[in-house]
N, C-alpha and C positions, 0 to 999 in steps of 0.2 A: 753826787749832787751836792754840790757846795753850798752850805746855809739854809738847805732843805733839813727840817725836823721832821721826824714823825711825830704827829699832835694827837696827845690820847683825851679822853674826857668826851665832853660832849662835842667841840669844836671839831677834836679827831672824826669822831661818831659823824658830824654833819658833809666834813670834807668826802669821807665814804659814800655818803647817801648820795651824793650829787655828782662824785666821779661813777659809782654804777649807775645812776639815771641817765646820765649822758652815753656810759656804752651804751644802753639798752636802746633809748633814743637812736643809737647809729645804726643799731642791729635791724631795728623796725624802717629807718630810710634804704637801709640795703636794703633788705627782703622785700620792698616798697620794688622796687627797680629792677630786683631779679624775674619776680612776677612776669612781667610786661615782654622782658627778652625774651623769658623762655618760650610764651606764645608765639611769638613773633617768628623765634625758631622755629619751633615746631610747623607752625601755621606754612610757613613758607618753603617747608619742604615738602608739606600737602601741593601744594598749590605749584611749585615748579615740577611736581608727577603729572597733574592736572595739564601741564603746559608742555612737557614732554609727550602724552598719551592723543595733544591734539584736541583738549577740550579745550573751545573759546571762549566760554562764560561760565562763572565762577556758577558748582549747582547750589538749590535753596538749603539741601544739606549741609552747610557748612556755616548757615547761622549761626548755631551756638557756638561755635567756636570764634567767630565773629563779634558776636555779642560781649565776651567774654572778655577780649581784651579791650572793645569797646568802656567797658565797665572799669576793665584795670587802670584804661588809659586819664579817665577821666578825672580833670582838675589835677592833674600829674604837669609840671612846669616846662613849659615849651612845646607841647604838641597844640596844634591848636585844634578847634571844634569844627573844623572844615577841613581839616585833611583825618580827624575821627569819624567824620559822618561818611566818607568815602569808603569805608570798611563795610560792605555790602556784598552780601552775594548777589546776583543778577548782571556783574559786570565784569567786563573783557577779564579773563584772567593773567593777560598780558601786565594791563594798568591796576588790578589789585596789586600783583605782586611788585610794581612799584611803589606803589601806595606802603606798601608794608617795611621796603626797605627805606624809604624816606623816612620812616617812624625810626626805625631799629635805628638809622645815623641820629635821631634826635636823643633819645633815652639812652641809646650807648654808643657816642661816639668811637669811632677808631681810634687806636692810642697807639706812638710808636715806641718802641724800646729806650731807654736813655740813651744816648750815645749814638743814636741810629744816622739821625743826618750830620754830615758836620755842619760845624759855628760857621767857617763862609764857603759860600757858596760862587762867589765869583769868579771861581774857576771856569764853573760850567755853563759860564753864562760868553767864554769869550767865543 
């Protein structure tokens, strides 16, 4: 790194403090976001057994679990208060389990490999 010093003294000392407040910072927005998927996982491999076994509505047992990410999701950026309020047992377990994967695309979108699509695509379009 060209015309980078390492700065000792106090200024060194301060550049430290604010380069590890900012990891820790990142550490706390990830584990903010791992939270929520893993519910969501988990949640929605309950709930596609539920829909395999031929139950139609979601049972009241599954509240807390409901609740849960209810709580994780909230004031979390981009879900909004009306697709979290639909997180309810009492209802089709068809449309929860959509309800859930519409969350799971907001908080972790799909991401494809670098290099995956090519640059043009007008090949496939003749």
């Amino acid at each position: 790194m060209r015309g980078r010093k390492d700065v000792s003294g106090p200024l060194g000392s301060a550049n430290r403090e604010i380069r590890e407040a900012e990891r820790r910072d990142q550490q706390r927005r990830l584990a903010r976001m791992a939270e929520p998927r893993r519910l969501t996982d988990r949640l929605l491999g309950q709930l596609e057994e539920l829909n395999l076994d031929g139950v139609g509505t979601v049972p009241d047992g599954y509240e807390p679990a409901l609740a849960a990410l209810r709580d994780q999701l909230e004031g979390l950026g981009g879900v909004r208060p009306r697709l979290i309020e639909r997180l309810q047992s009492g209802m089709r377990t068809a449309d929860l389990i959509e309800t859930v994967f519409i969350i799971q695309e907001i908080i972790s979108p799909p991401r494809l490999p670098l290099g995956s699509l090519p640059l043009d695509d007008d090949a496939d379009l003749v």
